[in-house]
N, C-alpha and C positions, 0 to 999 in steps of 0.2 A: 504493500500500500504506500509502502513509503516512496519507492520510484513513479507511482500513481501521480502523487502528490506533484511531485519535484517537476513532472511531467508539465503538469498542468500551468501549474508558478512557471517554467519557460517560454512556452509558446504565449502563456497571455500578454507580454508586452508590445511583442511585434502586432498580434491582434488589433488590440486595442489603439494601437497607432494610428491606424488605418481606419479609422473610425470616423468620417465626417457627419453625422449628423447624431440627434438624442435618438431616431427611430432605431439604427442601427444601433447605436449604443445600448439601448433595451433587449432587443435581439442577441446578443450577445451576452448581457451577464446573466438575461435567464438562461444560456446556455451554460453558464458555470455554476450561479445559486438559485436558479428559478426552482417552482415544484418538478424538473423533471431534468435539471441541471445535474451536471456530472459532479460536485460538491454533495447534493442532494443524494445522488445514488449510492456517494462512498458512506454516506452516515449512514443509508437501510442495510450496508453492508456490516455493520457493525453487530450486527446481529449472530453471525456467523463466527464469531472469533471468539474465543477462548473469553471468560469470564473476567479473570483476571489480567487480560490482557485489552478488554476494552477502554478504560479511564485513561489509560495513554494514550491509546489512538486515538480515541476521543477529543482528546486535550490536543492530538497532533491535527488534525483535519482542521481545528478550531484557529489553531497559531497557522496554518497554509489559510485559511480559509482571511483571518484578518488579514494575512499581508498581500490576498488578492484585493481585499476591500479598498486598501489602500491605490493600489493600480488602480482598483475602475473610480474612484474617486477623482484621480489626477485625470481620468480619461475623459470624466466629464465637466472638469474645470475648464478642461483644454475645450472644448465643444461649445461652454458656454461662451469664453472670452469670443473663441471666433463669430460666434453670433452677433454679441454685443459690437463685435468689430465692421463686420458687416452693416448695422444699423449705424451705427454713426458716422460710416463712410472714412475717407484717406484722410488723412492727418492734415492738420492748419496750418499753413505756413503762418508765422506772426510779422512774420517780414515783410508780407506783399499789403500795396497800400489798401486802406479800409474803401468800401464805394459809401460809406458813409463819412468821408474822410471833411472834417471842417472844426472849427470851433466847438468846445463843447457848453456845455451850459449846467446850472446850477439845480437841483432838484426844486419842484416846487413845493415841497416842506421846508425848503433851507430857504427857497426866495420870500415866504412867509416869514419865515422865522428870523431874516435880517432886517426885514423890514420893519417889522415889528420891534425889534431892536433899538432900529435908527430913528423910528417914533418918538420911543420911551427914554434913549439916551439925547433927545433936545430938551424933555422935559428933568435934564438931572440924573437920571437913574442910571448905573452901573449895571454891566451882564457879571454875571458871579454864577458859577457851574459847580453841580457837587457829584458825587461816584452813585453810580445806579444801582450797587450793593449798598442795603442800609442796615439798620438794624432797628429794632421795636421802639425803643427810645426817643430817635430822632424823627424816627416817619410816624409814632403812636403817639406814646408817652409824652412827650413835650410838647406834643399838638393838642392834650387836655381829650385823648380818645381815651376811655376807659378800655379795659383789658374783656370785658364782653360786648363790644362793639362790635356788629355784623361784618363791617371792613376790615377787623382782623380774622376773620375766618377763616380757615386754611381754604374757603370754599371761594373767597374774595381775591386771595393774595397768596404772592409765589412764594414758598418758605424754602428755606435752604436748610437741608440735614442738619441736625444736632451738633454733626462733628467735622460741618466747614467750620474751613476756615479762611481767613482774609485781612492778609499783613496793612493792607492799608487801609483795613476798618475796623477800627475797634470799637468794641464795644463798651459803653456806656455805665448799663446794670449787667449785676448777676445773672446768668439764668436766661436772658432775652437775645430770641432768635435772630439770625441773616434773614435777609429776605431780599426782592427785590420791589423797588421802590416806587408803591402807588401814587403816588403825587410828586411834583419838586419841592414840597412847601419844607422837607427837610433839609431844604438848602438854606432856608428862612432860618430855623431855629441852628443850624448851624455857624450861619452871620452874624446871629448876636450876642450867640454866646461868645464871639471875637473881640469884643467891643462894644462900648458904649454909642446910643442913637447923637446924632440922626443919621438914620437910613435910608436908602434909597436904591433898593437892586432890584432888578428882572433876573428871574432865574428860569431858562429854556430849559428841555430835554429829554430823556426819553424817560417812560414810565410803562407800569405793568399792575395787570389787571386780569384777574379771571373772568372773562368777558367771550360771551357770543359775538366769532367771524361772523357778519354778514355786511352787507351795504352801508351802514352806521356806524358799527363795532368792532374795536379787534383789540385781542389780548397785549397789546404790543403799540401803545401811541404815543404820543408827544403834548405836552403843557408846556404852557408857557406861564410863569405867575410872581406877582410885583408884593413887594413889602417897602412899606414906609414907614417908618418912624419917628415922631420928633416933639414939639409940645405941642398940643392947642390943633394936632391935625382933629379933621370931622370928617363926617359923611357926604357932607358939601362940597369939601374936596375929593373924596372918592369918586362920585357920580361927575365933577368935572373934568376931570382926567379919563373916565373911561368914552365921554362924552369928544373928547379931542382926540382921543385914539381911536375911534373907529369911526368917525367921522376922517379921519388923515388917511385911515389904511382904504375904507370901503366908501365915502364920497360924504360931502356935505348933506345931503337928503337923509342920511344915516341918522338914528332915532334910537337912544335907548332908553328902559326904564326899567324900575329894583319891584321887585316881588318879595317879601317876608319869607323865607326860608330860614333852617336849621346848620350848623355846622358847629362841630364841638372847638374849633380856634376861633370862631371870631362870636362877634356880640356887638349891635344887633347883627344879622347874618340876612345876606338876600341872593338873589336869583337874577342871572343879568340877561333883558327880553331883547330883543334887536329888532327894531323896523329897516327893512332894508329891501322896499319894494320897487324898486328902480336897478336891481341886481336881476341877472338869468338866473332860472332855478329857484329862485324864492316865489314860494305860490303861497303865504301865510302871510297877515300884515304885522305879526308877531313871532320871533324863535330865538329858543331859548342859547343861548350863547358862553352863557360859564356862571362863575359863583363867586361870591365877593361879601367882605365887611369889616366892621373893625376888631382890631385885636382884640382879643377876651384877655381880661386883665393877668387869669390864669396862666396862660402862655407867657406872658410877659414877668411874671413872677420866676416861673419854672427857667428862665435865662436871667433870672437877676434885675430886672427891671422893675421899677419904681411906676407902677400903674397910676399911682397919684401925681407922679412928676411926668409922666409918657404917654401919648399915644399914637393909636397906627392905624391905616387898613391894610388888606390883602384881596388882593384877588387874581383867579385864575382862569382859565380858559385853553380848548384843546384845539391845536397849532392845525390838526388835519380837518375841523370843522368849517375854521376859519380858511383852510387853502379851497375846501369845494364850496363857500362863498364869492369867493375871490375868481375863482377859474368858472364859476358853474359845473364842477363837477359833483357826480352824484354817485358816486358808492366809493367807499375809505377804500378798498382793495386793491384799486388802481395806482394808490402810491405803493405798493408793495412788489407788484409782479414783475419792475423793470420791463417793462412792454417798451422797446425802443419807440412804435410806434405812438406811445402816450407822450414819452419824456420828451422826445424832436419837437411837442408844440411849446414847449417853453424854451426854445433855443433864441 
């Protein structure tokens, strides 16, 4: 049995070689371990042999029999690549000139987003950017979110195993999680814990969210959101600043107004509505556009601030709402797919 063996383990490489496609490839290893493979026929043989002398053989057919597995395994890696190879066709030169060869141009999340920039840095304001690894602290805890808040639910928000780690985030408390980072507003409490008011930053960037992909939504967007600080600011000035900036970005006819809403940083806290019926794509004489208010004195405490000496508003808004405003575009997914054909109309 054992020259059986040896047998078989020689010819199968030249076989298998020669193997172009998975039909034949099939055709072949049930001819070695199919139900009627010659693999198969050595084990009914087993039957026949001495009692004591089967659990070797056994064991032998078993050790020929893997290191045929191994052949036909490589045989049909080899089968696959050539497939794969076939479908993607002869190799790119990177050397030959592009036919879309010209100037390139900026995404238009990025062309929002400097814009938006160049708005808020006439009126004072600094960009200030923070890491999109956070921790519970500065994205929960210091934003006055209690610790059974539906936003921290592992159902809301990306959490990172128990036992990352991450040299250039440290964490704050004991015990509290990585995650990745729902909002930029932890760029806020990150600024003042630097230093004493007045303040004045816009902080862009990217954020995360367990959210349904579809035309509106995606786990994976971008904010944009402004903190002030100083004495004697108010609401008056909140609502006139949001009133010059989207009148500057989306046209003087632009209209906004605050709705009474909930947010555990600020106090009182509203809803910001946008008339902007002179845009493509706007069929509403009202939409809802971000969330805004004043510091809650809490927050201001939890960084060392004198609430009786200080105050501020914030507010925020999402950079992809504001781009399919801007373009008339209508489903979020379109900044994602690199579709050249989308990107060349912003060239």
């Amino acid at each position: 049995m054992q020259d059986t063996l040896n047998a078989i383990l020689a010819k199968a490489p030249a076989e298998l070689a020669t193997l172009k496609n998975r039909a034949e490839f099939e055709a072949t290893k049930a001819r070695y371990v199919g139900p009627h493979g010659e693999f198969t026929a050595l084990m009914k043989q087993l039957g026949t042999v001495p009692k004591d002398e089967r659990p070797a053989m056994g064991k032998l057919i078993n050790e020929s029999k893997g290191r045929l597995q191994v052949q036909l395994d490589a045989a049909l890696q080899r089968i696959a690549n050539a497939e794969i190879a076939a479908q993607v066709g002869p190799a790119i030169d990177p050397t030959l000139p592009s036919p879309d060869a010209g100037p390139g141009t900026f995404h238009p999340l990025t062309l929002v987003r400097e814009e938006m920039c160049r708005i808020l840095r006439k009126t004072g304001f600094t960009v200030v950017e923070g890491p999109e690894v956070e921790t519970e602290y500065y994205c929960f805890d210091a934003l006055n979110t209690p610790a059974d808040h539906p936003a921290r639910d592992a159902k809301d928000t990306f959490y990172f195993p128990d036992a990352a780690r991450f040299g250039n985030v440290t964490k704050k408390v004991d015990g509290e999680k990585y995650l990745l980072r729902t909002h930029t507003s932890s760029v806020q409490i990150r600024t003042m814990l630097k230093g004493q008011p007045p303040i004045r930053i816009v902080s862009p960037g990217r954020v995360y969210r367990r959210d349904t992909t579809d035309a509106t939504h995606s786990a994976n967007f971008h904010q944009l959101e402004c903190l002030y600080v100083d004495k004697n600011v108010t609401v008056r000035d909140l609502k006139a600043l949001l009133d010059y900036i989207f009148a500057s970005l989306l046209g003087k006819d632009t209209k906004t107004r605050f709705r009474p809403h909930y947010f555990g940083y600020t106090e009182p806290s509203f809803e910001v509505d946008l008339s902007a019926k002179h845009l493509l794509k706007v069929n509403k004489d009202w939409i809802e556009i971000g969330g805004c208010g004043m510091v809650d004195p809490s927050v201001f405490e939890a960084v060392g601030y004198d609430p009786e000496v200080w105050s501020g508003y914030a507010f925020g808004m999402g950079l992809e709402r504001l781009a399919m405003l801007v373009y008339g575009i209508d489903d979020i997914r379109y900044f994602y797919q690199n579709d050249v054909r989308f990107l060349k109309q912003f060239a």
